[in-house]
Backbone of each chain as ProteinMPNN parsed JSONL, in Angstrom:
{"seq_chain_A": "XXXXXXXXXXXXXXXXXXXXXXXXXXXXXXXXXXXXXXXXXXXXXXXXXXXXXXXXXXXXXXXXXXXXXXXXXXXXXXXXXXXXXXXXXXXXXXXXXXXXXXXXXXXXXXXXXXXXXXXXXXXXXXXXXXXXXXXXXXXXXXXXXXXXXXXXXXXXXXXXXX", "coords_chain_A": {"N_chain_A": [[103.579, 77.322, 83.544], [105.04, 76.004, 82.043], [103.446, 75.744, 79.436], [103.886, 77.669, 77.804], [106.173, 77.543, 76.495], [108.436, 78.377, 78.212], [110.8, 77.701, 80.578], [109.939, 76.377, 84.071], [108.651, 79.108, 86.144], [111.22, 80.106, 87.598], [110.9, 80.61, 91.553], [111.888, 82.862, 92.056], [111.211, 84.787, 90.45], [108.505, 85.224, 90.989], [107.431, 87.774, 91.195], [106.677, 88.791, 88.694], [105.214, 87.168, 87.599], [102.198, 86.902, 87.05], [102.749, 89.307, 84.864], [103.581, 87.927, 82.781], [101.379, 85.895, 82.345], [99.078, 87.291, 81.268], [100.879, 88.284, 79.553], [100.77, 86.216, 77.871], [97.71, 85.738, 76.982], [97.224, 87.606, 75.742], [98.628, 87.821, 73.483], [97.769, 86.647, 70.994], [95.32, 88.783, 70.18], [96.492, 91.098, 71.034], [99.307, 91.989, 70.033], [100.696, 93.499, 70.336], [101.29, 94.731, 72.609], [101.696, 92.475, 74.074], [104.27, 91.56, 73.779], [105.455, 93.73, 74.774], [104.643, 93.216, 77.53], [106.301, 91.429, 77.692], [108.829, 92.392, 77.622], [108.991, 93.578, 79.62], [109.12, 91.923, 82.099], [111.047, 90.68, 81.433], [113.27, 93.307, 81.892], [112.72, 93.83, 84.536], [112.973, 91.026, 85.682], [115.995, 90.446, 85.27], [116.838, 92.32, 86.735], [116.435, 91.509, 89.221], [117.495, 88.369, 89.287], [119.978, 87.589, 87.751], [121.562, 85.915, 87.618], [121.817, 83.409, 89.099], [121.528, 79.907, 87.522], [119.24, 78.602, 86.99], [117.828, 81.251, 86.679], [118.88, 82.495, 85.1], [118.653, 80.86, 82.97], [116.173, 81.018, 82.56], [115.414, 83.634, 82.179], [117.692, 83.719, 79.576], [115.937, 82.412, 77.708], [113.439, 83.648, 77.493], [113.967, 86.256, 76.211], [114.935, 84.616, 73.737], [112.304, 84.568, 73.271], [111.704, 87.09, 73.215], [112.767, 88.091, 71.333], [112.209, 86.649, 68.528], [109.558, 87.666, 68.825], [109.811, 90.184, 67.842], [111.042, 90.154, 65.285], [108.8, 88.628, 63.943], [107.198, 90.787, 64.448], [108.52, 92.926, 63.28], [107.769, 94.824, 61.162], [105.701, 96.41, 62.036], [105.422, 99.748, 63.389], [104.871, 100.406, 66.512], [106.779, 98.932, 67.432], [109.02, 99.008, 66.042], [109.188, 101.732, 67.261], [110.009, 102.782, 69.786], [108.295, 104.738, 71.302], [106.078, 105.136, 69.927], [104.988, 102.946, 71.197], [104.624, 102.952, 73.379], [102.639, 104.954, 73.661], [100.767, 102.984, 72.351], [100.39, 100.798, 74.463], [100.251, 102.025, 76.137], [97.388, 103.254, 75.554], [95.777, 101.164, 75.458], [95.779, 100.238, 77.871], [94.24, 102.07, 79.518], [92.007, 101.326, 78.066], [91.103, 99.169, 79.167], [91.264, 100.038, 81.945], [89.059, 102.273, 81.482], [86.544, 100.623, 80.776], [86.096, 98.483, 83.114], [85.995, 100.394, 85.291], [83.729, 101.642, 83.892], [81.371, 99.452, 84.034], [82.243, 99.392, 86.66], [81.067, 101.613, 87.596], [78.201, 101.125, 86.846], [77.453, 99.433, 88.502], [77.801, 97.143, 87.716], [78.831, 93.842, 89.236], [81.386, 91.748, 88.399], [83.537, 89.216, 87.467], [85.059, 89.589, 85.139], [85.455, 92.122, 85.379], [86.84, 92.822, 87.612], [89.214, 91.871, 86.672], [90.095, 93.092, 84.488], [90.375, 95.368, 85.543], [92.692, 94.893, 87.253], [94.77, 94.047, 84.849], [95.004, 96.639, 83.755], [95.824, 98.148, 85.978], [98.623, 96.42, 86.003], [99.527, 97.028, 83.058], [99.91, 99.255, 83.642], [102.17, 99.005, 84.948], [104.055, 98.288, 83.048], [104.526, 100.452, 81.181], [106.409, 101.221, 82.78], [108.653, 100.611, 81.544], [109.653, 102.382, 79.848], [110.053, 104.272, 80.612], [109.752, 107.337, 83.247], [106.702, 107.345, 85.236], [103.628, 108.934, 84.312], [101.963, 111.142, 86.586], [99.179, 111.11, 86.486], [98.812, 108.489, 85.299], [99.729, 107.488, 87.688], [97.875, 107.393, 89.666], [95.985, 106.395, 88.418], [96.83, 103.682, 88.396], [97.04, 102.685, 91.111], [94.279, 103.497, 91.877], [93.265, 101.369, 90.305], [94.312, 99.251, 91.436], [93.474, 98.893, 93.783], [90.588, 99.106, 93.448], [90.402, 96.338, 91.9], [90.786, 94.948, 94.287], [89.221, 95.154, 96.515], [86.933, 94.787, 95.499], [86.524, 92.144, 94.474], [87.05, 91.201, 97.026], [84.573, 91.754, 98.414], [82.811, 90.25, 96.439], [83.591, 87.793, 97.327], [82.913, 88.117, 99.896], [80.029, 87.83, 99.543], [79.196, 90.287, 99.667], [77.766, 93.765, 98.008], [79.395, 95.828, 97.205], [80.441, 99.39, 97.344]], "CA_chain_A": [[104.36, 78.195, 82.642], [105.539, 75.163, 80.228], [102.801, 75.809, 77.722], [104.475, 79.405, 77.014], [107.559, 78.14, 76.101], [109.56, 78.825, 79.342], [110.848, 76.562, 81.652], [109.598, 76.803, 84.816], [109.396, 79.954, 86.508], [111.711, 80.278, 89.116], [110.586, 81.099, 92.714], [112.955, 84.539, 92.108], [110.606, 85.698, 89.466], [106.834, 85.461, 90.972], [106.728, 89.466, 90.701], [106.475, 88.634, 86.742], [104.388, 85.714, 87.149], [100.908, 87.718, 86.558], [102.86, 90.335, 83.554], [103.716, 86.863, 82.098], [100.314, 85.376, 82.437], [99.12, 88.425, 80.683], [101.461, 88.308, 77.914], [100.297, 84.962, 76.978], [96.574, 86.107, 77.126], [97.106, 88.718, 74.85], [99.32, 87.001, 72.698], [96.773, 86.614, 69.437], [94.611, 89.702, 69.986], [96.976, 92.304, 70.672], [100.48, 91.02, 69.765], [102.268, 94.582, 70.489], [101.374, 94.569, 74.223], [102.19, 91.295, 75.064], [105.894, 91.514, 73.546], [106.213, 94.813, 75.825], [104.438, 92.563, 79.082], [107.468, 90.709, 78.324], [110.034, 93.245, 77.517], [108.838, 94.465, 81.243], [109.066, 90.721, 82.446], [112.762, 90.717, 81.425], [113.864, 94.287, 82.504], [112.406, 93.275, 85.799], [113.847, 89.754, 85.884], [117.559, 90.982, 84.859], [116.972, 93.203, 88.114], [116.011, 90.991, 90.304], [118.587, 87.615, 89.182], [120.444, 87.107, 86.346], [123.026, 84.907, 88.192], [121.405, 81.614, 89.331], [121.327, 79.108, 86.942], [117.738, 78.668, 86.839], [117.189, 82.122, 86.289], [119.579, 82.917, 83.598], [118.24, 79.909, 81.515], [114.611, 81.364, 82.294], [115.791, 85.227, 81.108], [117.543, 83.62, 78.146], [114.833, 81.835, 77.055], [112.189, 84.91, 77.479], [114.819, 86.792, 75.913], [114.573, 83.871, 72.479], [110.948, 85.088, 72.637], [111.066, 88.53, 72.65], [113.811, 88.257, 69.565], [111.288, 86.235, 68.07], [108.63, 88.187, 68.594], [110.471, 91.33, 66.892], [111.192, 89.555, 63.928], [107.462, 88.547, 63.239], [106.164, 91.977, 64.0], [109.295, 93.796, 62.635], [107.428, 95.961, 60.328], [105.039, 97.356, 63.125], [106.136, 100.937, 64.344], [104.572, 100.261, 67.635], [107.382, 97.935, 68.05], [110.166, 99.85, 66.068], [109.086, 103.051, 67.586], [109.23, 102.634, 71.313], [106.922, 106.219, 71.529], [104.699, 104.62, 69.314], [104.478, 101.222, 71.581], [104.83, 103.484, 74.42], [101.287, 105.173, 73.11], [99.891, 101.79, 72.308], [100.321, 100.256, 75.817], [99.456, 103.75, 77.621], [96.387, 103.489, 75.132], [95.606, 99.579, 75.993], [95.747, 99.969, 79.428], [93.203, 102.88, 79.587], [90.791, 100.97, 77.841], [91.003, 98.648, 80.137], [90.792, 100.693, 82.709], [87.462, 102.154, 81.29], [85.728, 99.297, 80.811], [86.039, 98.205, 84.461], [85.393, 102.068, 85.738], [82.254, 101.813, 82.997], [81.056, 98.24, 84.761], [81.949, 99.789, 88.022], [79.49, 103.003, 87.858], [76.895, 100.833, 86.29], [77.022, 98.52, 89.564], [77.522, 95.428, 87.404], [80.418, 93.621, 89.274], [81.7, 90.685, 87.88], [85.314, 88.612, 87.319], [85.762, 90.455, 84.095], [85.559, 93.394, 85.463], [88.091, 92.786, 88.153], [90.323, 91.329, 85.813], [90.124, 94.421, 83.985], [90.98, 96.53, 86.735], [93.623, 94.426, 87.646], [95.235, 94.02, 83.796], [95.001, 97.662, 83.534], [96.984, 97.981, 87.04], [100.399, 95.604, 85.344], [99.767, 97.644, 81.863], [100.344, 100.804, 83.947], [103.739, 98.704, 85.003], [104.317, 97.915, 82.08], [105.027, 101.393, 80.642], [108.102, 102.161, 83.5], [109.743, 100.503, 80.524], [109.252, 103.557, 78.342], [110.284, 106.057, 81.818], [109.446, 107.279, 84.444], [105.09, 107.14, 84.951], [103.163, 110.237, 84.867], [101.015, 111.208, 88.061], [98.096, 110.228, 86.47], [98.89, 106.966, 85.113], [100.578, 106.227, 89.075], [96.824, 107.16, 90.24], [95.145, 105.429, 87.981], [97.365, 102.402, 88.771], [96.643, 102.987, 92.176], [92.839, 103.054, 91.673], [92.12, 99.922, 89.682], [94.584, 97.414, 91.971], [92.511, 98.912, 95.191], [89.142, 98.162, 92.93], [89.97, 95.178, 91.655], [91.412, 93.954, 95.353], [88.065, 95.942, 96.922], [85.33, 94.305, 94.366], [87.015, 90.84, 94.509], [87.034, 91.049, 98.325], [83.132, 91.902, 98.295], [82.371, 89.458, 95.965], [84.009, 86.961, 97.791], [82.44, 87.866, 100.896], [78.696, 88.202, 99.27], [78.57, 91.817, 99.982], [77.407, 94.481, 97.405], [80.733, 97.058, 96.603], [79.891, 100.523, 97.526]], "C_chain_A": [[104.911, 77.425, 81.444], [104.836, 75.477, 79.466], [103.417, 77.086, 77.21], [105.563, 79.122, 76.538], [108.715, 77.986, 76.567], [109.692, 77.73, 79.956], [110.225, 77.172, 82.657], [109.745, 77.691, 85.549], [109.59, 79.59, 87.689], [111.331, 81.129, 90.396], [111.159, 82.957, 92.485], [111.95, 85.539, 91.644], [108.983, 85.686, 89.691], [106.561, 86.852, 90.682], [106.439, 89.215, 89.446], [105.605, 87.89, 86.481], [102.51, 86.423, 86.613], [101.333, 88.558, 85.27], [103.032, 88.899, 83.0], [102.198, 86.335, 81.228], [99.602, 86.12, 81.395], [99.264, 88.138, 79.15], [100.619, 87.276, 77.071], [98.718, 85.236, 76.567], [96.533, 86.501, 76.039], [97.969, 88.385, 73.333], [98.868, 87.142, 70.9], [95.774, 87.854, 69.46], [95.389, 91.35, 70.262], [98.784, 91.98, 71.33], [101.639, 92.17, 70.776], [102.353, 94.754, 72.041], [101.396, 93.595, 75.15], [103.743, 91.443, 74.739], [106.37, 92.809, 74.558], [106.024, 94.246, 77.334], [105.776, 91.911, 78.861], [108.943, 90.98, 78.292], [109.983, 93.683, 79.351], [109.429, 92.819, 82.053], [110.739, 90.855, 82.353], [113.804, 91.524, 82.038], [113.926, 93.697, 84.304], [113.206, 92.23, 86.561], [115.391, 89.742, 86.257], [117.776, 91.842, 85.969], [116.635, 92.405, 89.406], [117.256, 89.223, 90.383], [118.763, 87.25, 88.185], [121.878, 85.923, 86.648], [123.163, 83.605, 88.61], [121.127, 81.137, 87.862], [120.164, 78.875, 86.306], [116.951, 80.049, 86.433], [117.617, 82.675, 85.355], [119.114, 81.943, 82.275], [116.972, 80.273, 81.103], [114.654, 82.557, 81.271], [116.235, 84.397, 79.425], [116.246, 82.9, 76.934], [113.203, 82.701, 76.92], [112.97, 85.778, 76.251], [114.733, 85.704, 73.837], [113.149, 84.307, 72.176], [111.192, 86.337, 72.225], [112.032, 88.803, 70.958], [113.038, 87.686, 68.403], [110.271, 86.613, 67.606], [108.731, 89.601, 68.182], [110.853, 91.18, 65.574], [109.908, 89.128, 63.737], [106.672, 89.876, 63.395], [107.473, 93.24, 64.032], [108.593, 94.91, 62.051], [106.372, 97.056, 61.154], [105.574, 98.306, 63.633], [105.741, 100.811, 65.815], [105.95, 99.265, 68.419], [109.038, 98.541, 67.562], [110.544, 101.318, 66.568], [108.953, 103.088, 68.878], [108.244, 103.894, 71.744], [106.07, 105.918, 71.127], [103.867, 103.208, 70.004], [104.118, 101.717, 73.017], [102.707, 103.805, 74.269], [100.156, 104.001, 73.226], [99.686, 101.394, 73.002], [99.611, 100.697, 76.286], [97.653, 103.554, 77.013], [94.998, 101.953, 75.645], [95.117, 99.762, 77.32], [94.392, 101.097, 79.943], [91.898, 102.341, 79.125], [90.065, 99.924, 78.412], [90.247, 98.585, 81.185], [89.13, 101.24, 82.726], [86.664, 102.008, 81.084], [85.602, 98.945, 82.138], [85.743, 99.669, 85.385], [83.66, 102.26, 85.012], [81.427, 100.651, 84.455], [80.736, 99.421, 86.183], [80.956, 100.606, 88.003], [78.192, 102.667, 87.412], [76.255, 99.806, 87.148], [76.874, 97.023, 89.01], [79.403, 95.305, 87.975], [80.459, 92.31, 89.141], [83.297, 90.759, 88.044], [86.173, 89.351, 86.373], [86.344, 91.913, 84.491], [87.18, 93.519, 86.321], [89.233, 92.753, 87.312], [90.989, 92.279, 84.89], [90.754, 95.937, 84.659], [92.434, 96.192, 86.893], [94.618, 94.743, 86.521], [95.514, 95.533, 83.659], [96.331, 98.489, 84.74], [98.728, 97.616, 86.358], [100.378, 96.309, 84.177], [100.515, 99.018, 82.506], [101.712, 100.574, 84.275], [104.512, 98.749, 84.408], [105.451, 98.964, 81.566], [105.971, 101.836, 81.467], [109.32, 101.522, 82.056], [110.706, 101.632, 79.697], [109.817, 104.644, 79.274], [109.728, 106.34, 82.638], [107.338, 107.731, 84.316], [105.186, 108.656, 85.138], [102.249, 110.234, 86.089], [99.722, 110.479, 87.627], [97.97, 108.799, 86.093], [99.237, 106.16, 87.198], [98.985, 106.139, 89.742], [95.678, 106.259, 89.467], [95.658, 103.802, 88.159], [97.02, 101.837, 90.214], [95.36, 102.491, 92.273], [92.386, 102.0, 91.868], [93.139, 99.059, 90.307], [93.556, 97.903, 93.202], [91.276, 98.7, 94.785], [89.376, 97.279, 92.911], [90.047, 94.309, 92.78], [90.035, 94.125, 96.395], [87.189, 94.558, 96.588], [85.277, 92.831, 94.457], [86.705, 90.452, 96.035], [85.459, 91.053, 98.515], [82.564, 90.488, 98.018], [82.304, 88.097, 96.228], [83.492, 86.485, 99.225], [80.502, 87.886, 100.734], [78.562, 89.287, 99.105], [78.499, 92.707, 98.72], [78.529, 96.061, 97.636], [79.817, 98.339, 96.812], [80.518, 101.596, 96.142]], "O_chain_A": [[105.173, 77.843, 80.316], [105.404, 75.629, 78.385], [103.3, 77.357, 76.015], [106.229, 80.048, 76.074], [109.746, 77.647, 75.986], [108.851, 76.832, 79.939], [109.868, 78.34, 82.504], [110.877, 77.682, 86.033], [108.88, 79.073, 88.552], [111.449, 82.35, 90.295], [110.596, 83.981, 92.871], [111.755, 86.669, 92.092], [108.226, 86.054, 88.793], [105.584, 87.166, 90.002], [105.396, 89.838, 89.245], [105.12, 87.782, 85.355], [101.971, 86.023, 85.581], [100.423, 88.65, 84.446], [101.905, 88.75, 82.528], [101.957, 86.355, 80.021], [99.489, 85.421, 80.388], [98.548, 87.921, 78.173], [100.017, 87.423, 76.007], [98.546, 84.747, 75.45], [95.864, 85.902, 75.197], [97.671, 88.88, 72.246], [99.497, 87.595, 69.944], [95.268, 87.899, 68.339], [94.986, 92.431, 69.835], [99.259, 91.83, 72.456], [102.649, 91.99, 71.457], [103.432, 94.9, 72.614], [101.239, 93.597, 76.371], [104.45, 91.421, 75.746], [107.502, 92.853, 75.041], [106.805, 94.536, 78.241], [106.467, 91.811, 79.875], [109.902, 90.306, 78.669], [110.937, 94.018, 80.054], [110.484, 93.006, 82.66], [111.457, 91.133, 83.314], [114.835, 91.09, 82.551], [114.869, 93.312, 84.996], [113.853, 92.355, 87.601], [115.904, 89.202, 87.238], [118.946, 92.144, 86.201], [116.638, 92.913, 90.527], [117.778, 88.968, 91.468], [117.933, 86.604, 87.546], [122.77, 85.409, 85.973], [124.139, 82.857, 88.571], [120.559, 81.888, 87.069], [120.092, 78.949, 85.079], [115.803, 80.074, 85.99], [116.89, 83.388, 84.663], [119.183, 82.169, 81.067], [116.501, 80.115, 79.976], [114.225, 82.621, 80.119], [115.517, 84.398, 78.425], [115.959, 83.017, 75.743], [112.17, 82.332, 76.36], [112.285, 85.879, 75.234], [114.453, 86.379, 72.846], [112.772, 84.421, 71.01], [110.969, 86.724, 71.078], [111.865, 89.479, 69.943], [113.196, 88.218, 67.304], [109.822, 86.32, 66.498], [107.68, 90.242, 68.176], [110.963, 92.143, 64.814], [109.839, 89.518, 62.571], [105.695, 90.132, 62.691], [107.373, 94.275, 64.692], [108.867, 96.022, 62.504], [106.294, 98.26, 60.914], [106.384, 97.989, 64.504], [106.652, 101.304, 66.479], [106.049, 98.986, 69.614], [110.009, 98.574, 68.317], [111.602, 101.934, 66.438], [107.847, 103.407, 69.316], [107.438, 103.711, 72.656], [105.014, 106.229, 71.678], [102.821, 102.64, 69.689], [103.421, 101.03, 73.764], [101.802, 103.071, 74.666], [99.104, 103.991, 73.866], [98.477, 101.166, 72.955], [98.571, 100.294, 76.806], [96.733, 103.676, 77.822], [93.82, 101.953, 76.001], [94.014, 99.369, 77.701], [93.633, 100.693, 80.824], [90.831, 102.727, 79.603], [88.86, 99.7, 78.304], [89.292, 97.889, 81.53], [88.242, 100.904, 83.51], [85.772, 102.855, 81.058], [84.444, 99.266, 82.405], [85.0, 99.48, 86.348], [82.702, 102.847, 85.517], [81.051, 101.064, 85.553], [79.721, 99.993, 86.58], [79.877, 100.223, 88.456], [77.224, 103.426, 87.452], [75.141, 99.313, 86.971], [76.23, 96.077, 89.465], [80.451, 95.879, 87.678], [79.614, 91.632, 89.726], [84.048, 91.645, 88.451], [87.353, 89.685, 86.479], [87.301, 92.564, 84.072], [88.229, 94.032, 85.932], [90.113, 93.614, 87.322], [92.182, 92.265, 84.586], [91.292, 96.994, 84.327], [93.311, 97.036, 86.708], [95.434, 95.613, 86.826], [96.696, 95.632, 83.331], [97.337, 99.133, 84.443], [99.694, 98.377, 86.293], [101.57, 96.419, 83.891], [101.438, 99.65, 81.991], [102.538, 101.466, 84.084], [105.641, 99.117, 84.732], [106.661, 98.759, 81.471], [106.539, 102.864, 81.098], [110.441, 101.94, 81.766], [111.834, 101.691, 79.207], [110.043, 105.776, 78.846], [108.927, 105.483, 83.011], [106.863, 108.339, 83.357], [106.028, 109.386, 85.662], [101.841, 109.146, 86.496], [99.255, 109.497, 88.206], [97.106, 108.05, 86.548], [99.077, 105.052, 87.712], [98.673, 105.086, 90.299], [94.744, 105.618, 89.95], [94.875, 102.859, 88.049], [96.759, 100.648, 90.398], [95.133, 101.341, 92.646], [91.651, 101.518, 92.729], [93.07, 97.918, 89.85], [92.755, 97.026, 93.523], [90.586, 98.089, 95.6], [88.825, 96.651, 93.815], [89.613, 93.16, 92.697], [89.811, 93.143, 97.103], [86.915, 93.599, 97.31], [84.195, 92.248, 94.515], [86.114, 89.393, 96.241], [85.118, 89.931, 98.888], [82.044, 89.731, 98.836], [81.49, 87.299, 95.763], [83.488, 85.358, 99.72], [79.79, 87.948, 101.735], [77.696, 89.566, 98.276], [79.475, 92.368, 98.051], [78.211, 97.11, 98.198], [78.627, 98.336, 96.499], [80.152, 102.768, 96.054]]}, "seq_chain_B": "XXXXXXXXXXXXXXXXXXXXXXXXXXX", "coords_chain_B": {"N_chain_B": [[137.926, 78.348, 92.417], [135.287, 79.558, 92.579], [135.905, 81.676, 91.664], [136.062, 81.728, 89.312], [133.774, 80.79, 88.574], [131.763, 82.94, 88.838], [132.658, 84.723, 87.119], [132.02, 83.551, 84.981], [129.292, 83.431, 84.843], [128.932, 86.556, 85.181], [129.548, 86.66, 82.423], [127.953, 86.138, 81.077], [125.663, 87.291, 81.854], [126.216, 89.674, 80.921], [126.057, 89.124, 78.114], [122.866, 88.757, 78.291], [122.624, 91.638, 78.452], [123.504, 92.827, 76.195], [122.121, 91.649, 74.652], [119.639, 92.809, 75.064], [119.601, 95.418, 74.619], [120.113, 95.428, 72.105], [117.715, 94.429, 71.208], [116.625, 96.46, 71.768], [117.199, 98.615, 70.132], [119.131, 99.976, 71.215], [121.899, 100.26, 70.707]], "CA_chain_B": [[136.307, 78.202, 91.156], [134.451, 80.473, 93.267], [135.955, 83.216, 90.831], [135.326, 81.575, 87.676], [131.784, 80.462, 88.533], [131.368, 84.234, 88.981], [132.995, 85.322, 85.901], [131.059, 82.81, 83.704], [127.927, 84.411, 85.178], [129.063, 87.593, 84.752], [129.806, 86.685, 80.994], [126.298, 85.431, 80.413], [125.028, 88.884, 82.27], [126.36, 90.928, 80.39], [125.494, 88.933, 76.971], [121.753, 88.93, 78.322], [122.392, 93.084, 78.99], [123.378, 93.754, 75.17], [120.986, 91.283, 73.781], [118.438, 93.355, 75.607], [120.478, 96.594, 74.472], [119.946, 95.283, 70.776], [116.47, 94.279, 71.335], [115.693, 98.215, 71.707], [118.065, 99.382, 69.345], [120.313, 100.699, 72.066], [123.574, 100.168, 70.388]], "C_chain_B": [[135.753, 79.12, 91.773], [134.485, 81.609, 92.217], [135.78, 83.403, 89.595], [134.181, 81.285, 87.43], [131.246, 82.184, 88.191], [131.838, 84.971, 87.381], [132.148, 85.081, 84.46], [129.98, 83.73, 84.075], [127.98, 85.782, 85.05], [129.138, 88.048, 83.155], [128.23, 86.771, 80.424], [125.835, 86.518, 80.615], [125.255, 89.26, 81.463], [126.144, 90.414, 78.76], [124.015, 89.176, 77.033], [121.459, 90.771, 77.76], [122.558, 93.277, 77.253], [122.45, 92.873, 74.431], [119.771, 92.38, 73.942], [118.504, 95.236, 74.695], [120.166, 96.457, 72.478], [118.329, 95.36, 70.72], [115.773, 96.045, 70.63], [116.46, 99.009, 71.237], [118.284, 100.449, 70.203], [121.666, 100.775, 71.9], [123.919, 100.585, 69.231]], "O_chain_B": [[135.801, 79.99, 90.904], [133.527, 82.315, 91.901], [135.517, 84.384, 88.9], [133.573, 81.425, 86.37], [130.403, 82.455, 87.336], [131.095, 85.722, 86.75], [131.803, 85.758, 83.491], [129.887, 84.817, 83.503], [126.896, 86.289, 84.762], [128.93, 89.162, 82.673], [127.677, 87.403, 79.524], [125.439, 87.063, 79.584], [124.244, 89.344, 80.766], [126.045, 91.376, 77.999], [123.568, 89.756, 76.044], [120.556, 91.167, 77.023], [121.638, 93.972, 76.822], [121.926, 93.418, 73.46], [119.071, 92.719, 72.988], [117.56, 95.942, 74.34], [120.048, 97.456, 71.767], [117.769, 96.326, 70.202], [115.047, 96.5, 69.745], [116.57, 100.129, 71.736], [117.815, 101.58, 70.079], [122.477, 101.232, 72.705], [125.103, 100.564, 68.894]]}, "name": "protein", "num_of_chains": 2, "seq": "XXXXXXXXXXXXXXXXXXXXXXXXXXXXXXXXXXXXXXXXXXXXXXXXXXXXXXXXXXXXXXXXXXXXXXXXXXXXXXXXXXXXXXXXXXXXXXXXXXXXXXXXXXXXXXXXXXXXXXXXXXXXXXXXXXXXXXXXXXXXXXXXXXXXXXXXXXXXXXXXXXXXXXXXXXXXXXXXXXXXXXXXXXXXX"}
């Protein structure tokens, strides 16, 4: 986690440790849905410990990013418009999604694909930022972690994904 | 100390809570 920035994350905060991972990924190709992986990363965090030592220096220091990363993409409505970032995410995460649903029905299974499934899974997290999920986002969240945990499991054991 | 360890940490909380509160132009 040092190259991002952060100190090390604390044991408290592994639920975040994959939306983190994420963020950084996405970082240079799509700026507005990594600053919300880590608006979610924080909400999350701040719910889980804001009171140890180690985890208040981690939050504030996620917390220097995301202030950071609102001041370089200030002028973006996706970022002053939470409906509009809300959109962008919800829109992100779907394409995601069907890209790895495409793959899947075409019987090509690969890492990407998983990864895709999976990413699409924490985007669908992502958006409890924004309120409460709709049904179909909770089933499509649903879906692609039991593919990507499915396809991965297959792949792992040799076997050919049904 | 037990009650000022807690207070400090409570201070810092609740600076994290309106940074966060600014963040998303909540205030």
């Amino acid at each position: 986690m040092a190259a991002s920035g952060l100190p090390p994350l604390p044991p408290q905060f592994k639920a975040v440790q994959h939306i983190l991972r994420s963020a950084q990924e996405l970082d240079k190709r799509e700026p507005v849905v990594a600053y919300y992986c880590r608006l979610y990363a924080m909400q999350t965090g701040m719910k889980i410990d804001s009171k140890t030592p180690e985890c208040r220096k981690f939050l504030c220091k996620l917390m220097d990013q995301l202030e950071a990363m609102k001041k370089q993409l200030g002028d973006n409505e996706a970022i002053t418009q939470e409906i509009v970032g809300c959109a962008h995410v919800e829109n992100y995460a779907l394409k995601m999604f069907l890209y790895a649903d495409n793959e899947d029905r075409a019987g090509r299974f690969h890492k990407n694909m998983i990864k895709s499934f999976y990413t699409a899974s924490l985007l669908i997290d992502v958006l409890t930022v924004f309120g409460e999920l709709t049904d179909e986002n909770v089933q499509h969240r649903k879906y692609a972690r039991w593919k990507a945990a499915y396809i991965h499991n297959c792949l792992k054991n040799g076997e050919t994904p049904q | 100390t037990g009650s000022v360890g807690t207070s400090v940490a409570s201070t810092e909380q609740d600076e994290l809570s309106q940074r966060l509160a600014r963040l998303r132009d909540q205030v």
